[in-house]
Backbone bond lengths (Angstrom), bond angles and torsions (degrees), N, CA, C in turn:
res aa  C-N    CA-C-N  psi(-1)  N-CA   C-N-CA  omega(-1)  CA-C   N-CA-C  phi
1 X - - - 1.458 - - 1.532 109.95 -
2 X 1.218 131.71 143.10 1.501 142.70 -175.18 1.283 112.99 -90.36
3 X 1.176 111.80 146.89 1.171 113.27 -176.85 1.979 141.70 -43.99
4 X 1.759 66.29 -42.97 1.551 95.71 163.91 1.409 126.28 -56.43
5 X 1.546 109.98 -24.38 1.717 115.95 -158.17 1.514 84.17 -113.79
6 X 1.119 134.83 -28.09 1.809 138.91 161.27 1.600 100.55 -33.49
7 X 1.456 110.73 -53.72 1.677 114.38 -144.82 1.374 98.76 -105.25
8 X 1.702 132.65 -4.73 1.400 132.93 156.94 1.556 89.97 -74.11
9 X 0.859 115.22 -91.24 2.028 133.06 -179.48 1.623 100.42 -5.35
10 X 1.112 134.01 -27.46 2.083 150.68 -154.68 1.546 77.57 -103.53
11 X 1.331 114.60 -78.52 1.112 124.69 -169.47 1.418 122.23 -19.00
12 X 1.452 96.29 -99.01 1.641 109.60 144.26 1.135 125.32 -0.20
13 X 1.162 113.79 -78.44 1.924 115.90 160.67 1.521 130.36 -35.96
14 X 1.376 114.79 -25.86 1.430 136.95 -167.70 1.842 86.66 -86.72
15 X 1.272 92.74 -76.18 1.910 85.82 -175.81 1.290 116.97 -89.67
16 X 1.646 119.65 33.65 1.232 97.87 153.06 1.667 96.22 -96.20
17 X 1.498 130.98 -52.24 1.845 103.14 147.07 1.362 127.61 13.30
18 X 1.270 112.97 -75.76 1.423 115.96 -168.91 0.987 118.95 -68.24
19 X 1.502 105.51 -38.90 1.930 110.25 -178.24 1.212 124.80 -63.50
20 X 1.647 122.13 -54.35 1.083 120.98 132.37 1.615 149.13 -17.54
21 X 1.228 113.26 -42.52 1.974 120.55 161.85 1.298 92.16 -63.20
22 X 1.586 133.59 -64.89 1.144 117.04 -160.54 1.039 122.08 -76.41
23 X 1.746 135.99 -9.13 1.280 130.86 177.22 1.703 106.01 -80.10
24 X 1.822 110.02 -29.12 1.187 75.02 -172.87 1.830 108.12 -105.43
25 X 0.971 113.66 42.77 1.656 129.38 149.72 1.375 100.17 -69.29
26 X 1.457 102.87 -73.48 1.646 117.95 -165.17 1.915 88.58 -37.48
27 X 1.135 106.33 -79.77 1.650 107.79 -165.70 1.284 96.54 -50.37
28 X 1.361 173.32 -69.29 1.432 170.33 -15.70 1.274 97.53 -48.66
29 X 1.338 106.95 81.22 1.895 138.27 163.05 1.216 108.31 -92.42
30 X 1.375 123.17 143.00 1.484 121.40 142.12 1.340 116.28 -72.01
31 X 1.140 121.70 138.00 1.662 111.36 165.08 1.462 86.41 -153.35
32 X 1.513 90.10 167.81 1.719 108.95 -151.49 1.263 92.34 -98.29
33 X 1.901 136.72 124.13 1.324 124.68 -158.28 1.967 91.98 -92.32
34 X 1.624 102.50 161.93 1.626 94.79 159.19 1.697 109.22 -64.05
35 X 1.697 89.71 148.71 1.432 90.14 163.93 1.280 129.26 -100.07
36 X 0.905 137.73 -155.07 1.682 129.86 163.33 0.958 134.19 -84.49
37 X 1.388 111.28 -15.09 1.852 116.91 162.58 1.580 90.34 -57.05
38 X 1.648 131.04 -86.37 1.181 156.86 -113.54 1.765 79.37 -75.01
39 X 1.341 122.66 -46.44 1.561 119.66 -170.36 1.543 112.20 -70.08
40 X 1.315 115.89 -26.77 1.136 129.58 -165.41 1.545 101.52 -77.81
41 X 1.976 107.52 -53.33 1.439 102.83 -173.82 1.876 112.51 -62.76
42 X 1.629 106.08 -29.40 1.782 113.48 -179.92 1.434 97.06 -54.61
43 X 1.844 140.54 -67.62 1.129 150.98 171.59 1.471 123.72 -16.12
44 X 1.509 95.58 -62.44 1.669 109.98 162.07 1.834 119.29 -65.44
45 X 1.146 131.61 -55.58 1.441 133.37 169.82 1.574 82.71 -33.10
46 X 1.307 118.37 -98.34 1.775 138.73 -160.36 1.495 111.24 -37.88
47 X 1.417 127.36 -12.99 1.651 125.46 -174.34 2.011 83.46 -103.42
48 X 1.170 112.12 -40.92 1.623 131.46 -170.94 1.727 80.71 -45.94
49 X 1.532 116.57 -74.53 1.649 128.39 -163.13 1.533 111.95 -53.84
50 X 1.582 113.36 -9.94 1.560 105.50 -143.91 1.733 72.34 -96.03
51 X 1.508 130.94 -59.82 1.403 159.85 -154.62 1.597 78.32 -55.40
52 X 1.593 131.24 -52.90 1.198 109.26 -151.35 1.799 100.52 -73.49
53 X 1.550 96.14 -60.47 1.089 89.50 168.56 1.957 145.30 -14.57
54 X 1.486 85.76 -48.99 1.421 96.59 -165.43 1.719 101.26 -75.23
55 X 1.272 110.64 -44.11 1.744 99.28 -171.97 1.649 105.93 -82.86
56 X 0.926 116.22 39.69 1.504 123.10 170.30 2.200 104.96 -130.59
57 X 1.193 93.55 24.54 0.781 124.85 -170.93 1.437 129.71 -100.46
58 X 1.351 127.81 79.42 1.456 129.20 -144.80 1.878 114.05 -58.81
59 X 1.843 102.80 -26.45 1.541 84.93 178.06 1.553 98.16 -117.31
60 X 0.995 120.70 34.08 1.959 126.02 134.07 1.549 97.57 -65.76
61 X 1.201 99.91 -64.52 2.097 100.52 -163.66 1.686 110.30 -50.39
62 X 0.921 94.35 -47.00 1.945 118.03 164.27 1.472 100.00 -36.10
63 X 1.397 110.54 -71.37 1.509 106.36 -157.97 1.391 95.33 -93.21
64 X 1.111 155.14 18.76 1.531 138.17 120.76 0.939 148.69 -101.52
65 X 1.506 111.35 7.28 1.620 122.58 119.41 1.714 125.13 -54.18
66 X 0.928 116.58 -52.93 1.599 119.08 153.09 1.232 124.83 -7.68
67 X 1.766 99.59 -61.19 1.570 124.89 -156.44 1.670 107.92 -77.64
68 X 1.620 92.69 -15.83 1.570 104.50 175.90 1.008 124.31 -94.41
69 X 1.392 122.78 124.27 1.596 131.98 -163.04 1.353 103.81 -95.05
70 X 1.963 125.17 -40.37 1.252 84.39 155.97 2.188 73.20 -169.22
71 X 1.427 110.90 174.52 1.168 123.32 -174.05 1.222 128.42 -150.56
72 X 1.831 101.81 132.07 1.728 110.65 -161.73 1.968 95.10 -123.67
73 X 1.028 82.57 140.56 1.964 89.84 167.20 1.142 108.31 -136.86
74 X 1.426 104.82 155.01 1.655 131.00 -163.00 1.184 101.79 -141.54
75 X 1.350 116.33 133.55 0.837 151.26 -150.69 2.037 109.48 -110.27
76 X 1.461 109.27 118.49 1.846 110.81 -176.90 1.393 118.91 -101.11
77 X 1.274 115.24 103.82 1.669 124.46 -166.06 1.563 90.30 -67.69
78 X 1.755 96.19 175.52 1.328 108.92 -162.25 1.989 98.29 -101.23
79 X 1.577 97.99 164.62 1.056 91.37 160.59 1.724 110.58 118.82
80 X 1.432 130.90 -171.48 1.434 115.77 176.23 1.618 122.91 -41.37
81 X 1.499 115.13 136.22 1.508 120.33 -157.33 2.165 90.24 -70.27
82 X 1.210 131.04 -52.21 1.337 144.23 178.25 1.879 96.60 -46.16
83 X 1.167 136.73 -21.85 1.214 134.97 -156.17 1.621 100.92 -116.96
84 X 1.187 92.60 -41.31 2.041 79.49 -164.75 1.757 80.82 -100.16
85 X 1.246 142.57 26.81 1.699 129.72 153.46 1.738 94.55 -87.15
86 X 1.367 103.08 -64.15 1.647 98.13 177.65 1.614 119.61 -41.70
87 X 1.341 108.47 -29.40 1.706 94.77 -172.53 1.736 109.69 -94.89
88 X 1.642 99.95 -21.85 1.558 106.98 153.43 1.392 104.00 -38.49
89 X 1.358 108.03 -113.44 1.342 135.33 133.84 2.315 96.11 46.87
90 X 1.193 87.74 -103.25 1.648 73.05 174.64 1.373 138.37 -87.52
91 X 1.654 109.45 19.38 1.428 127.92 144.00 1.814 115.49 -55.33
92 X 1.526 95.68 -45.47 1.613 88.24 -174.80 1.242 98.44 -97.50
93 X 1.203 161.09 -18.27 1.691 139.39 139.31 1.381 117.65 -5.70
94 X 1.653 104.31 -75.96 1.175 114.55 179.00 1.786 113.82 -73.26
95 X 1.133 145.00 5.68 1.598 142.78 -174.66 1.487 98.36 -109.34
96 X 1.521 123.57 -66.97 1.377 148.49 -167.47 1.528 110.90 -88.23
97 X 1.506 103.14 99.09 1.515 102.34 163.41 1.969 95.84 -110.96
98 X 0.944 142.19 -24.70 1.221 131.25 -170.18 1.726 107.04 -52.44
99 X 1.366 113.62 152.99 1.462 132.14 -161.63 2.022 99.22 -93.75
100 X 1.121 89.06 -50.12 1.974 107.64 -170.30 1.347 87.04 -83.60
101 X 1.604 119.36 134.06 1.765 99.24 131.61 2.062 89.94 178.58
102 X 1.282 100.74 -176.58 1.172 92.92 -153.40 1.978 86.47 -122.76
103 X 1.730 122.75 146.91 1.735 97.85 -161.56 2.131 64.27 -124.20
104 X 1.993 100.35 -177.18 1.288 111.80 -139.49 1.804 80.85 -162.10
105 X 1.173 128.05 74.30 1.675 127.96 139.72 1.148 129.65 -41.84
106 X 1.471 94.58 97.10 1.591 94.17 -176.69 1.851 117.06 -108.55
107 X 1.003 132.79 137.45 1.488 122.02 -149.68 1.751 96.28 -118.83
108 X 1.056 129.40 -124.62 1.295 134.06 -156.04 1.610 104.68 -107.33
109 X 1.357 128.14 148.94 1.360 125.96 173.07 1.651 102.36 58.11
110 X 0.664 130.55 14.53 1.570 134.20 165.01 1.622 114.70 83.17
111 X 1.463 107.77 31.23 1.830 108.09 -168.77 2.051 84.96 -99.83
112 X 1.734 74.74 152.46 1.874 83.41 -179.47 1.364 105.15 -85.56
113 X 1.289 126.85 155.95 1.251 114.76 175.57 1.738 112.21 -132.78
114 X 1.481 108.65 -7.69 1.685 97.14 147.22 2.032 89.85 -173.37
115 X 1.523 88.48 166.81 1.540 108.65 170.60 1.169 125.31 -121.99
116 X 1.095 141.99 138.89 1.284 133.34 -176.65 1.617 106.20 -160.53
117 X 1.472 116.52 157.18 1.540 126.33 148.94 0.946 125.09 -96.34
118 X 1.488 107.38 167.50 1.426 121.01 -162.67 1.512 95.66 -151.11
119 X 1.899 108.52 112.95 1.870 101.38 -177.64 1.496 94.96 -112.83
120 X 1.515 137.51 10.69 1.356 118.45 153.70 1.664 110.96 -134.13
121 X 1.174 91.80 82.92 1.322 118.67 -178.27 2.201 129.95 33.75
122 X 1.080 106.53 -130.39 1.180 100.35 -179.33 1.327 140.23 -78.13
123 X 1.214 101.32 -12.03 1.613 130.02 156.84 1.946 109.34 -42.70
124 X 1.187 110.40 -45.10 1.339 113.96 177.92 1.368 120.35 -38.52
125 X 1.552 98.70 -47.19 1.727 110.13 -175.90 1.699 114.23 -72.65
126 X 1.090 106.29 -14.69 1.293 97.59 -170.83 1.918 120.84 -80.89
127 X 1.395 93.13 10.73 1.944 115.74 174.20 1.402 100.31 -89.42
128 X 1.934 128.06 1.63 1.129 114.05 153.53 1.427 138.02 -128.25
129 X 1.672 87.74 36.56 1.574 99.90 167.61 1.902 117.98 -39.57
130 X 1.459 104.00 -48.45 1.444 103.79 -161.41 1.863 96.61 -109.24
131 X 1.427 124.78 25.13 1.365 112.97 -158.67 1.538 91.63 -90.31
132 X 1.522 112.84 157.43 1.387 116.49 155.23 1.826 123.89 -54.96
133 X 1.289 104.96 -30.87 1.371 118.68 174.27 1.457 111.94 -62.59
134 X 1.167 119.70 -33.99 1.719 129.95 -178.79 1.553 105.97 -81.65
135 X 1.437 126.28 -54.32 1.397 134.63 -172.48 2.258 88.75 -68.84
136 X 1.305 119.31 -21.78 1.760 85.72 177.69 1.738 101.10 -117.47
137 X 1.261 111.25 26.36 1.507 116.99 166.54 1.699 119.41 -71.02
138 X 1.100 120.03 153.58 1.773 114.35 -170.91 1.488 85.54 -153.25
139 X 1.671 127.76 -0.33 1.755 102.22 156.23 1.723 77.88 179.48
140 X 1.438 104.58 159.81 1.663 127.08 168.58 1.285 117.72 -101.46
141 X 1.129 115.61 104.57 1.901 103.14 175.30 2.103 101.91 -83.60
142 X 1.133 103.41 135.74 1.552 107.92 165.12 1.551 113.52 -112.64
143 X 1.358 116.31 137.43 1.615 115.92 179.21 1.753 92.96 -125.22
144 X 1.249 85.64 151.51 1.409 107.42 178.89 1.863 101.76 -104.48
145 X 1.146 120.72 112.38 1.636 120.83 157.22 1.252 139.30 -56.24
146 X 1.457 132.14 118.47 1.263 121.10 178.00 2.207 118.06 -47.49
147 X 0.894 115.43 155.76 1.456 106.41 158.66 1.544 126.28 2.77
148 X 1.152 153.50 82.07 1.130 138.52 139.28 1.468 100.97 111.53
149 X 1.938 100.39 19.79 1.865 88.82 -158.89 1.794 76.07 -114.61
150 X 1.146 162.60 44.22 1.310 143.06 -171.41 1.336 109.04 -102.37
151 X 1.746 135.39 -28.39 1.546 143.33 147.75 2.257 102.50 -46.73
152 X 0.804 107.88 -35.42 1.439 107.26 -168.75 1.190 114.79 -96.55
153 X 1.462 121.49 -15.79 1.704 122.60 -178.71 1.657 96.05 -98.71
154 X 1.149 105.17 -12.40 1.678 101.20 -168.42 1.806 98.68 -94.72
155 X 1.335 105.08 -38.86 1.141 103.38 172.13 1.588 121.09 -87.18
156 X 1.163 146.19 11.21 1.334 140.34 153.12 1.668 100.45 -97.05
157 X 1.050 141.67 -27.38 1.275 153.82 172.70 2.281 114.57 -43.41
158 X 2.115 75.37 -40.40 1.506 81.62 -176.86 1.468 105.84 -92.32
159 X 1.773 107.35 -12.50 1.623 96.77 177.42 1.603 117.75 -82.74
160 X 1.798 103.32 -19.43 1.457 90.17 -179.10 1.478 106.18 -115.43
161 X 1.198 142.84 14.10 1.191 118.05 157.76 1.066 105.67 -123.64
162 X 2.042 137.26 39.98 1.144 128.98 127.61 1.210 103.10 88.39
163 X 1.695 166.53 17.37 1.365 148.39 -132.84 1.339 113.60 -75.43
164 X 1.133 134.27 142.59 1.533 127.53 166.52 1.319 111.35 -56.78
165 X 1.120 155.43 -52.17 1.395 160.91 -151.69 2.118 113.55 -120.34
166 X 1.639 98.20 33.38 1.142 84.77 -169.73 1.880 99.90 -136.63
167 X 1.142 116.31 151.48 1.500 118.19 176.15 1.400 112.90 -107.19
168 X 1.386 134.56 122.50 1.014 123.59 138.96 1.596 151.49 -43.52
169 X 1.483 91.02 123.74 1.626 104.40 -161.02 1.394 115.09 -156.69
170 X 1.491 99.85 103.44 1.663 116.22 -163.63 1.833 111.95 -46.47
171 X 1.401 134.09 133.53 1.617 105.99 136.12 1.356 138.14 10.71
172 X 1.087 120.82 101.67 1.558 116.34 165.85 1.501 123.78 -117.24
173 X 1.433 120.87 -18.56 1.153 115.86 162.69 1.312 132.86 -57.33
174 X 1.676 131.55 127.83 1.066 156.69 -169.21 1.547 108.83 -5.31
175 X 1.878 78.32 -76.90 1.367 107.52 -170.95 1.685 122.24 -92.04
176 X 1.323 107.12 29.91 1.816 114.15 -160.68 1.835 82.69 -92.15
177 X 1.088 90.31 148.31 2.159 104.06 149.82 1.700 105.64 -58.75
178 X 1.204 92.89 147.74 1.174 101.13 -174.69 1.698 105.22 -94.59
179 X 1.633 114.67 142.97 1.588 96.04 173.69 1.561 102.15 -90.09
180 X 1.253 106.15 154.21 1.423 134.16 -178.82 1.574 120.72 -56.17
181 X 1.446 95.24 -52.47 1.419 112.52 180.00 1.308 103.17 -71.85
182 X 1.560 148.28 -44.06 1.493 139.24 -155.54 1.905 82.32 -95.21
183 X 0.956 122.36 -43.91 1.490 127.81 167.03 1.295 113.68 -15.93
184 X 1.320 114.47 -86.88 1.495 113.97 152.17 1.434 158.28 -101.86
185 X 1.634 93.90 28.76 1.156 115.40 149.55 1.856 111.25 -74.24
186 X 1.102 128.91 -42.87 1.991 137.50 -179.50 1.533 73.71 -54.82
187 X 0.981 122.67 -85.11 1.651 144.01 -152.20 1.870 100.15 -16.83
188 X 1.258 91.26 -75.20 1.559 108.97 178.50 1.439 126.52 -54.59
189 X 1.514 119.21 -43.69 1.394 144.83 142.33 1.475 116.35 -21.77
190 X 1.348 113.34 -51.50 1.227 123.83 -178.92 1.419 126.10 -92.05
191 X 1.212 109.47 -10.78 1.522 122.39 -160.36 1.688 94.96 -115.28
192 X 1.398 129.83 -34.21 1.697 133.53 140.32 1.089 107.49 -31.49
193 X 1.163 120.74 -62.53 1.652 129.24 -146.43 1.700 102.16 -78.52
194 X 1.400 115.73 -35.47 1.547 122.00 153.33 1.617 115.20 -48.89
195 X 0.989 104.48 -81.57 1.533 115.93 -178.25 1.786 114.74 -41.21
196 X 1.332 101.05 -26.24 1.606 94.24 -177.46 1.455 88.04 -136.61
197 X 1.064 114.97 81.78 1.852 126.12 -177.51 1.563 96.63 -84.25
198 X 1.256 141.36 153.91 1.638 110.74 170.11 1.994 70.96 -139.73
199 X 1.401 108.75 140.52 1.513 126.50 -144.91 1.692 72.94 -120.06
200 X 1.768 98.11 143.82 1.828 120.36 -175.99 1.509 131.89 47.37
């Protein structure tokens, strides 16, 4: 089943709820209304379907490639964990002079294993000399952000390549780009939460 037919199917479920409260008014039924856990967990599944949807999504991929101004990877030799951070370590000295940019743990078989930024430069990385994230890394991708986009490449980054060790957590600065995907994922979230308001 597609994603798409997931998030009609949620739907559906939401007002068959509703249809039901109101039929059995109409009849003067008791019926047991949803509560707000039960709306809350439907809300979450359906924002869950919208996110998948969206980064399978050819001009999501578009616009965060876009967001990338430009991209270097480095590569983690084998061997003592204290030894191949140092030779990391002054690989990106010499690769990475940019100040902004957002780095990309990538571990075995090609799964990500965290994302993060970095706004004063390469110094950032060095909080994973001793991390578990560093000891199952096998190369670093670094992206450089266009203008004002480094809250928004980091955060569509975590919606589409999934990280093992990472939480989703939209932009909040003022003046950041907004990401697309949490964009209208709130959108929808909020516009449910209208439609199936459940009042006291």
């Amino acid at each position: 089943m597609s994603y798409k037919k997931e998030f009609e199917k949620g739907l559906d479920k939401l007002w068959k709820y509703r249809r039901d409260n109101f039929l059995a008014i109409v009849g003067g039924q008791h019926r047991k209304k949803m509560s707000r856990k039960e709306r809350e967990k439907e809300i979450k599944n359906l924002s869950n379907l919208v996110v998948e949807t969206m980064i399978r999504d050819k001009k999501i991929r578009q616009e965060f490639n876009q967001t990338t101004k430009k991209i270097k990877r480095l590569k983690i030799s084998k061997g003592n964990l204290q030894k191949r951070f140092n030779k990391f370590f002054q690989k990106a000295i010499k690769k990475i002079h940019n100040r902004k940019f957002i780095y990309i743990f990538w571990g075995k078989e090609k799964k990500c294993l965290y994302v993060g930024e970095s706004r004063r430069g390469i110094r950032r990385l060095r909080g994973y000399r001793r991390s578990i994230i560093f000891k199952e890394a096998r190369k670093v991708e670094i992206r450089v952000p266009v203008p004002k986009g480094l809250a928004k490449l980091e955060c569509m980054a975590i919606h589409i390549l999934k990280p093992k060790y990472n939480e989703i957590k939209g932009p909040k600065r003022k003046y950041a780009r907004k990401c697309p995907i949490c964009k209208n994922t709130n959108r929808i979230r909020k516009e449910l939460r209208n439609v199936f308001a459940i009042k006291g």
